[in-house]
RODO-2510 file (C-alpha; in nm, 4 decimals, decimal comma):
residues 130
     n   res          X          Y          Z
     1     x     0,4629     0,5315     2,0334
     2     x     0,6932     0,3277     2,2175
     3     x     0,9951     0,1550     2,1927
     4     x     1,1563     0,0083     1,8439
     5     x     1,2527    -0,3941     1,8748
     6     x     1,4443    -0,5885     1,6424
     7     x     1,3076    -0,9040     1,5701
     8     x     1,5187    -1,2542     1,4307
     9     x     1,4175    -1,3740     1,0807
    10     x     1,4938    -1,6446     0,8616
    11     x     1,5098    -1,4027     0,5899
    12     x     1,8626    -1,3411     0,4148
    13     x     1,7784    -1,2057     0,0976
    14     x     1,6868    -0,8497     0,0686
    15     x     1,5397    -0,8556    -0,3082
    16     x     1,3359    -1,1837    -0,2618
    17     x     1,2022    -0,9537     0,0597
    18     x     1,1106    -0,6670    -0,1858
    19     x     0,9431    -0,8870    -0,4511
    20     x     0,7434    -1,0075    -0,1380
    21     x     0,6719    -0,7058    -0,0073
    22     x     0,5616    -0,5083    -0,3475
    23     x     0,3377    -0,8204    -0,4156
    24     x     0,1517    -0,7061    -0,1387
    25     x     0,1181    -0,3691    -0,2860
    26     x     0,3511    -0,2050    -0,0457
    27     x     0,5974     0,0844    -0,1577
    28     x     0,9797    -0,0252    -0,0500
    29     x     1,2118     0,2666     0,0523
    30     x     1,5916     0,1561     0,0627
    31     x     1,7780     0,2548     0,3588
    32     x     1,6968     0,5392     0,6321
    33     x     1,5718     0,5178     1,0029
    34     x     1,3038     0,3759     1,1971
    35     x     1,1674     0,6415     1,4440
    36     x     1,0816     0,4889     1,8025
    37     x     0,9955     0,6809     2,1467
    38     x     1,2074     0,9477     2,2879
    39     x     1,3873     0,9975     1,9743
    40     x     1,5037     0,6202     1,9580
    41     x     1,5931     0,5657     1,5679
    42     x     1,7129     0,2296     1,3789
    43     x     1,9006     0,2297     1,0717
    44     x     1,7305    -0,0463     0,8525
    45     x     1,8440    -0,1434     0,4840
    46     x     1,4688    -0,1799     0,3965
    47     x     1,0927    -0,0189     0,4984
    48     x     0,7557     0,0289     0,3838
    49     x     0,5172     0,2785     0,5359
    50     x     0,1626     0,0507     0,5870
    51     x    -0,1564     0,1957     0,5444
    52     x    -0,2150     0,2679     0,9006
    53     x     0,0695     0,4642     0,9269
    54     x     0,3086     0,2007     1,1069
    55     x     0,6144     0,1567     0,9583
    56     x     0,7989    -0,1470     0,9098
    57     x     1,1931    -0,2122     0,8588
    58     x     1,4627    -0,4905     0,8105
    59     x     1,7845    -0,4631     0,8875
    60     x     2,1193    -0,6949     0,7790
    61     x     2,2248    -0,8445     1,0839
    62     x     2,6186    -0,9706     1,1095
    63     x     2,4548    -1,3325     1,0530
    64     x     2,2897    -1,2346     0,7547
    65     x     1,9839    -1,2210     0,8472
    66     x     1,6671    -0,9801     0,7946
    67     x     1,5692    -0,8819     1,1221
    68     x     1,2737    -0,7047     1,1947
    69     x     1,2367    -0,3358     1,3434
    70     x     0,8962    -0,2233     1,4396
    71     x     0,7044    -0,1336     1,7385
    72     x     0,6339    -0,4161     1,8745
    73     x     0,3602    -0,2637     2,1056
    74     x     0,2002    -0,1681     1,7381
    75     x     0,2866    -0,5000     1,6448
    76     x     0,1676    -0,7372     1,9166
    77     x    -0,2352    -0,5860     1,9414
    78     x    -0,2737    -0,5808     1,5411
    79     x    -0,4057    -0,9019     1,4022
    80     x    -0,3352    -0,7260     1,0573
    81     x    -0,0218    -0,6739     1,1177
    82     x     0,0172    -0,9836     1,2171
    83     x    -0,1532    -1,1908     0,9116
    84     x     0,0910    -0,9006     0,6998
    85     x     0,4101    -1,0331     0,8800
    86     x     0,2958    -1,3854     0,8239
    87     x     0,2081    -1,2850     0,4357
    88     x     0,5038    -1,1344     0,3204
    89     x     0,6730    -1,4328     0,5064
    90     x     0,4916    -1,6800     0,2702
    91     x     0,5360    -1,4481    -0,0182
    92     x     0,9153    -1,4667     0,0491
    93     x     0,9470    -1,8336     0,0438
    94     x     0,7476    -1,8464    -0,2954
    95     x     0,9273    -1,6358    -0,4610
    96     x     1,2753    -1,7907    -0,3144
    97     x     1,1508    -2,1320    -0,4074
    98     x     1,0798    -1,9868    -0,7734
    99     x     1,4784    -1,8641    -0,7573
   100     x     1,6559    -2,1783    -0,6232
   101     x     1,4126    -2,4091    -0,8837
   102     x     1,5226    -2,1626    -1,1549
   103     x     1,9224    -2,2207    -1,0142
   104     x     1,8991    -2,5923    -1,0100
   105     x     1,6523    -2,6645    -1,2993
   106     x     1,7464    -2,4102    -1,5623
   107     x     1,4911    -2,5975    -1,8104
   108     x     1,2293    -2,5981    -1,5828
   109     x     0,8817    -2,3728    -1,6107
   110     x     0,7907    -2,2153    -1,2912
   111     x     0,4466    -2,0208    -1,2342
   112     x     0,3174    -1,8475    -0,9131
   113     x    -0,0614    -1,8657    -0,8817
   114     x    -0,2509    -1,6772    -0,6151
   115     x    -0,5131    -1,8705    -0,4786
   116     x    -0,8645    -1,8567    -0,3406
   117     x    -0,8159    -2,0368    -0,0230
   118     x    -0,8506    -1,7726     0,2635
   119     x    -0,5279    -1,6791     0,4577
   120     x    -0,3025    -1,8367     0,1711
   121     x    -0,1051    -1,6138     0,0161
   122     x     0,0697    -1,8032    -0,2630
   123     x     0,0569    -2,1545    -0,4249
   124     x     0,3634    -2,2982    -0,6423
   125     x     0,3632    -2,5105    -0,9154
   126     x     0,5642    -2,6218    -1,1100
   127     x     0,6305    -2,7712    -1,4808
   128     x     0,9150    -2,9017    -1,6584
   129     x     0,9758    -2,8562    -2,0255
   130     x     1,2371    -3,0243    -2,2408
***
């Protein structure tokens, strides 16, 4: 185990990060701490517990911003973890996408449609109805 880092996001929105992250079959905990090396801990508003034991976290910076705690040793030599990180990023986007289009087009029909293509996570479209 080593040390815990805290990682910038563009992410801002902590439910559009849970509807990302529970698409993805992960199990979101609210709140708690991050365990690191030597007793190191993190508070982080959000974390999931991944099947190979690592745990993930985000916490609200002052910006408001979702920045990422991990192990970033853990992090760096997984290519899964990776490909995750870049998943739930997509996934987030989708779904916040799907929000603002349901903001500024209150008429409109949005659907989210996983696809086939490999490494894609989501594909949007959209329909309007009058």
């Amino acid at each position: 185990m080593s040390h815990l880092s805290i990682l910038p996001t563009v992410l801002r929105d902590e439910d559009v990060l849970i509807q990302a992250l529970e698409d993805l079959d992960l199990t979101v905990i609210r709140g708690g701490h991050l365990r690191g090396f030597a007793n190191q801990r993190e508070a982080v508003a959000l974390r999931v517990k991944l099947p190979e034991g690592i745990w993930l976290g985000w916490r609200l910076e002052a910006s408001g911003q979702l920045a990422l705690v991990g192990d970033l040793q853990q992090l760096g030599r997984s290519r899964s973890l990776q490909h995750l990180i870049g998943s739930i990023t997509r996934r987030y986007a989708a779904h916040q996408a799907l929000r603002n289009l349901a903001t500024d087009l209150p008429d409109a029909k949005a659907v989210l449609h996983a696809t086939a293509v490999p490494h894609a996570t989501a594909d949007l479209a959209h329909g309007l109805t009058r």
